[in-house]
N, C-alpha and C positions, 0 to 999 in steps of 0.2 A: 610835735608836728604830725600833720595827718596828710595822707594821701587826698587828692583834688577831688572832688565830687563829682563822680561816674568814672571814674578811675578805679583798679582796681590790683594790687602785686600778685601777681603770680607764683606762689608759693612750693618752694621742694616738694611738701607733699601734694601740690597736685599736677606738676609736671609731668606725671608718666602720661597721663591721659593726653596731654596737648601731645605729646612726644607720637603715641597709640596714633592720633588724627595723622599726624603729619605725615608718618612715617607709611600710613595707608594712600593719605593724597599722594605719595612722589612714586609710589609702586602701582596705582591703578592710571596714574597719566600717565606715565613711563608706556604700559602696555596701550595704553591710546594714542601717543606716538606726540604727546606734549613734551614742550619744553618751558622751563621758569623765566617768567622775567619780574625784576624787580625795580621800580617806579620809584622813585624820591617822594618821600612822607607831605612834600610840600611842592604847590604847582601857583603861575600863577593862577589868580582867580578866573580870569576870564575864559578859562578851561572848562570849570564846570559849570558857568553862567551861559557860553552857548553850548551845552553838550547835554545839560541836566535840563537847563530849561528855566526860565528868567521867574515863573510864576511856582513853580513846586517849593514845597518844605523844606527839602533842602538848600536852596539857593536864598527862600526866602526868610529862613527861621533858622537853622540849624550849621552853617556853616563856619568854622572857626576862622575868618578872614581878618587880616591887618597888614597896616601900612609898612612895610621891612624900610631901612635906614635910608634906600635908595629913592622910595617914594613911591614905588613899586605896591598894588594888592596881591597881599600873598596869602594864599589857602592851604592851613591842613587838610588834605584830601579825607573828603567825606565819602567817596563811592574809589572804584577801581577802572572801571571800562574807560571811561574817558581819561585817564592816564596816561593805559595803555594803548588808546587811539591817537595820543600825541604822540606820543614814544615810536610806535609802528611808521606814521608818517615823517617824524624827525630822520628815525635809520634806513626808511625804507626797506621796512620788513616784508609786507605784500610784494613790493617791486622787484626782491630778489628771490623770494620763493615761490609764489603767487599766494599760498596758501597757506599762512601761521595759523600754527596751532600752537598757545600760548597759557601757561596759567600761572596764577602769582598766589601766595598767603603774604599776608602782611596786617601790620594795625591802620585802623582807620578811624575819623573823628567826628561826630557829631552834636553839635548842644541840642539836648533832649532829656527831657524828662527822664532819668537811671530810670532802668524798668528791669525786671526778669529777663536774665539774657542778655541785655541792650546796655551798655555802658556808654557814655562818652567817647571815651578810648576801648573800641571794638575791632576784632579783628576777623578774617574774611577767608576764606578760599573760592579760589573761582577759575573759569576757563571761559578763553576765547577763540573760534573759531572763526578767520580772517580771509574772505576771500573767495566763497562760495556763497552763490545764491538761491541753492537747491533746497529738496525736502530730506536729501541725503544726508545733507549739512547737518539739519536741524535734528536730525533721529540722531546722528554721532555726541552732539552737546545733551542730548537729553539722555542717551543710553549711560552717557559718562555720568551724568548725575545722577540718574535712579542707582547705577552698580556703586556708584559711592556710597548710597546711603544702606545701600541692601549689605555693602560689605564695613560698615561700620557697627552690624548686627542692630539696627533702629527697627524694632517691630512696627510701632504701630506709626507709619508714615503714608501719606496721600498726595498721588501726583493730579496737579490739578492743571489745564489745560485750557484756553481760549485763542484768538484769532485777534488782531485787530486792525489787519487790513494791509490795503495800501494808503497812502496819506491822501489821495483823492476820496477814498469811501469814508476813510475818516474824519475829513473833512466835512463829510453830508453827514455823519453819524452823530458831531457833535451841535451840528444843527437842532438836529431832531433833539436832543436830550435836552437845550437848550430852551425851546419848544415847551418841553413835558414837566423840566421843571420850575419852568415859568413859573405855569399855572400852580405850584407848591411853596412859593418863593417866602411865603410867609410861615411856613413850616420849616423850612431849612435851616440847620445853623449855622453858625458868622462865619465859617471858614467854607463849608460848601454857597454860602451864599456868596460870598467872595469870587468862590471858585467857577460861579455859573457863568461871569465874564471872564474869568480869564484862561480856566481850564475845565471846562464843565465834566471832560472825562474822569479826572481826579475825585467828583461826588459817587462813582461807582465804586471806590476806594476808602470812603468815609466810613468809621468806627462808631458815628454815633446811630444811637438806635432809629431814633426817628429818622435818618436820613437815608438807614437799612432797610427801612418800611417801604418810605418813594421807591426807593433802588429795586425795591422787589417789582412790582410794574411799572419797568420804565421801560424803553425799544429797547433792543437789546442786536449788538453789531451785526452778530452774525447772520442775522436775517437780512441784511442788507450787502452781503459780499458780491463783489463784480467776477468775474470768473477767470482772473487771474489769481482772487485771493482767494476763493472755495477749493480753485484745483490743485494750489498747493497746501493748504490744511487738510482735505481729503487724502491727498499723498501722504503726509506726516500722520494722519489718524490712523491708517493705511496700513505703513510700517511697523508703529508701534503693535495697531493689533499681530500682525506677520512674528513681531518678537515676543507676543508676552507679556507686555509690560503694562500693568495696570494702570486706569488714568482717568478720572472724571474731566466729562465736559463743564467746564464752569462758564458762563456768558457775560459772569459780571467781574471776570478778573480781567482786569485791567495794567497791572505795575502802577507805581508811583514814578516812573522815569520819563522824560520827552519823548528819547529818541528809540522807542521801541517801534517795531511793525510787523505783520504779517504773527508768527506764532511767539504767543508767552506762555509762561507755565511758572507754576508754584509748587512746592512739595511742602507740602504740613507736617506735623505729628501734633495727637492726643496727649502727649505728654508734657507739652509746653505750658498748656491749658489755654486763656485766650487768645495770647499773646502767641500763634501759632507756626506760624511761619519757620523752617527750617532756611527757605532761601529759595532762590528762583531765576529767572533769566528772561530771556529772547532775542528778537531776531529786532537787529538795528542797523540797517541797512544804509541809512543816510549819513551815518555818525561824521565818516572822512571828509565829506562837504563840508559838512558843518564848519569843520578847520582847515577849509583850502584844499584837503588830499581829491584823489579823483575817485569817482563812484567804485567804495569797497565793501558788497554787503557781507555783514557778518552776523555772528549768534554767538551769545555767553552766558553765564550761570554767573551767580555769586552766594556765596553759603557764609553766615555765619558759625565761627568758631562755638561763642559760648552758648548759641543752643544750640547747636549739634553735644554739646559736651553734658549738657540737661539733661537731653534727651537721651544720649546713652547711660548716663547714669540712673535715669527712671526705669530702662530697663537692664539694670546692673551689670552693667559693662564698664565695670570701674578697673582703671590697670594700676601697677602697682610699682614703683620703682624697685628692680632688679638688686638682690643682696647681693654685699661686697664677697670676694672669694676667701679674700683671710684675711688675716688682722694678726699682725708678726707684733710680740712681744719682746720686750726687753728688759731688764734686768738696770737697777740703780748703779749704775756703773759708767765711763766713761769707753769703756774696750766693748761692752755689749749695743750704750747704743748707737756707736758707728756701725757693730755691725747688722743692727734690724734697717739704719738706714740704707746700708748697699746693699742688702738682699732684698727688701722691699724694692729698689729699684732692679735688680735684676727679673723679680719675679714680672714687673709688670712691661719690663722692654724686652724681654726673652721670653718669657710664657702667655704675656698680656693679660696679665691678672687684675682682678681690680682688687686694690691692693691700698689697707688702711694701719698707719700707725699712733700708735702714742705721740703727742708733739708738749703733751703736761709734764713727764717726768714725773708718772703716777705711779702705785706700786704695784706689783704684778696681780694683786686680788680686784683692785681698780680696773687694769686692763682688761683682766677675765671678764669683769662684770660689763663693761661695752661692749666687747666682741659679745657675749651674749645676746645684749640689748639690740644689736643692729642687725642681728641675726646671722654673721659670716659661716661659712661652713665648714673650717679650717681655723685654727691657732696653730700660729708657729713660733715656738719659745726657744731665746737666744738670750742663755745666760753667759756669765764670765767662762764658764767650762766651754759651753758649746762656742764660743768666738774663740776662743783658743785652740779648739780641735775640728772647726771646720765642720762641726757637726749642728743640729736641730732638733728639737723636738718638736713635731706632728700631733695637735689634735682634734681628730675628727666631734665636733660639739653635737653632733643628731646622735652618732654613737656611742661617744666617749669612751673611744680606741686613743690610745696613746704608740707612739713608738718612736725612734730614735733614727733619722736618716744625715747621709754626708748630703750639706748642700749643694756640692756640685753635681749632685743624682737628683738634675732638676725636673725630667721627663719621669721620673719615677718617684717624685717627691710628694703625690698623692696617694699611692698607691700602698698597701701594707705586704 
């Protein structure tokens, strides 16, 4: 039997590194004044068919939907945000705070082509900021996300930055694009040709070459902003200069999501190679309509795990699971190895050791030779003498100091 295609197990040995991300997401939102929430792996569909958008790839090609027993369409969640916008509206989280700040890791599901980084079964970190419809807003979700990736040590990374309105302008926006690549319509291929009725913003989005060619002179939004969406992109380009934080203007970044508006942004790395994308976000401001809540605009980021985990490994930032502290031996006997079993449990509920024994009933040249192998720092040998006298023997494997201490000298049971 084999694992599903785009699935992938998570293996001991590469654990420490997901452990590495994790343990960095819950200590830099912590200091951002986030808190976790966790979503059910399954929604119905109609969650993300008004929230994603009836004509995108996801809703239209990629989403794991079926009929549950009740009759019911049920969806493994392909994205997070609209989840989380049902969830906020279900508990009324806006309505008792004004202002969630919220973020989740979790797996999520796509049918796509396996690709570098991209599995079927993918998983995500991300943040949402619920409830604000400032430029303040928008610099707090972008600071959290450039300082994630600067403190995941990613060198070579690029925050990429566009606008894409209010839904008035961008409504006149995909007019014009509409327009422009009319007159291309015989150059386009089958999926931007598609897309000229039913999302023409999605051809800004398009991978294929020829379709990059048009995109390079087509209008381009920002030339068209009304002065509600300039004076808050100017505020947010603003800030960031004020912080520091580097960021190209890109004009043809668009997202692949419906419910974006007003500011998006992208963060890349060179180390993904085309396939580039680290993760990204913005400001979706209509999303709570969509599902009955009352006008809550918001801004969120969503990162994937396994390139982010690429990417630090391209620049060797590989972690390592943490060696065991000892590895208590015993002796072929019935009287020794009760007693490596009680002392091993002493050491790790009194000392909090991490603490490994024999379970073969191997012989003490066997035992030696693991403890080496897994590298502990410590041997501690309990033969029929020492279980009878309450005593141990200590030894240190980097040194290969030996000495003889009473186990109940447990605060001094390292020490020579």
């Amino acid at each position: 039997m084999q694992s599903i295609r785009g699935t992938k197990d998570i293996l001991p040995q590469e654990i420490a590194s997901w452990h590495a991300i994790e343990n960095i997401i819950r200590s830099l939102t912590s200091q951002y004044g986030y808190q976790e929430i966790r979503t059910p792996i399954m929604e119905y569909a109609e969650v993300f068919k008004r929230s994603v958008g009836e004509e995108t790839d996801i809703v239209g090609k990629e989403m794991y939907t079926f009929p549950d027993r009740g009759g019911d369409d049920i969806t493994l969640r392909p994205e997070a945000t609209a989840s989380v916008v049902r969830a906020a509206i279900q508990h009324n989280l806006t309505a008792q705070q004004q202002i969630a700040r919220l973020y989740y890791v979790g797996p999520f599901f796509r049918y796509e082509r396996p690709q570098k980084g991209r599995q079927r079964q993918f998983h995500q970190f991300g943040s949402e900021l619920m409830g604000s419809a400032t430029p303040e807003a928008d610099i707090e979700i972008l600071s959290l996300a450039y300082d994630f990736v600067k403190t995941l040590g990613i060198k070579s990374h690029e925050l990429n930055i566009n606008t894409l309105a209010t839904p008035t302008v961008r409504t006149q926006f995909k007019a014009r694009l509409v327009e422009y690549f009319s007159s291309f319509q015989a150059e386009l291929s089958e999926d931007s040709k598609n897309r000229l009725t039913t999302n023409p913003l999605r051809i800004l989005d398009s991978k294929n070459p020829a379709d990059k060619a048009l995109c390079e002179q087509a209008p381009t939004l920002i030339e068209m902003l009304d002065s509600e969406s300039k004076d808050h992109f100017d505020a947010v380009i603003s800030m960031l200069d004020g912080l520091s934080i580097p960021y190209t203007l890109n004009p043809r970044l668009v997202r692949g999501l419906d419910y974006y508006s007003h500011t998006v942004f992208e963060i890349t790395s060179t180390s993904l190679g085309s396939q580039d994308a680290l993760g990204g976000g913005g400001r979706y401001d209509y999303l709570f309509e969509h599902f009955g809540g009352k006008h809550t605009p918001c801004i969120g980021f969503g990162f994937g795990m396994e390139r982010l985990l690429l990417a630090r490994s391209a620049d060797q930032n590989i972690e390592q699971l943490p060696s065991s502290d000892v590895y208590v031996i015993g002796f072929e006997t019935s009287e020794s190895h009760n007693a490596v079993i009680g002392f091993a449990h002493e050491l790790r509920t009194k000392l909090g050791k991490t603490v490994i024994t024999d379970v073969q009933q191997r012989s003490l040249k066997s035992q030696m030779k693991e403890a080496d192998k897994i590298g502990v720092k410590h041997v501690i040998i309990i033969g029929p003498d020492e279980a009878r006298s309450t005593t141990c023997i200590v030894k240190h494997l980097e040194t290969g100091n030996q000495y003889t201490k009473q186990r109940s000298d447990m605060e001094g049971l390292f020490t020579e």
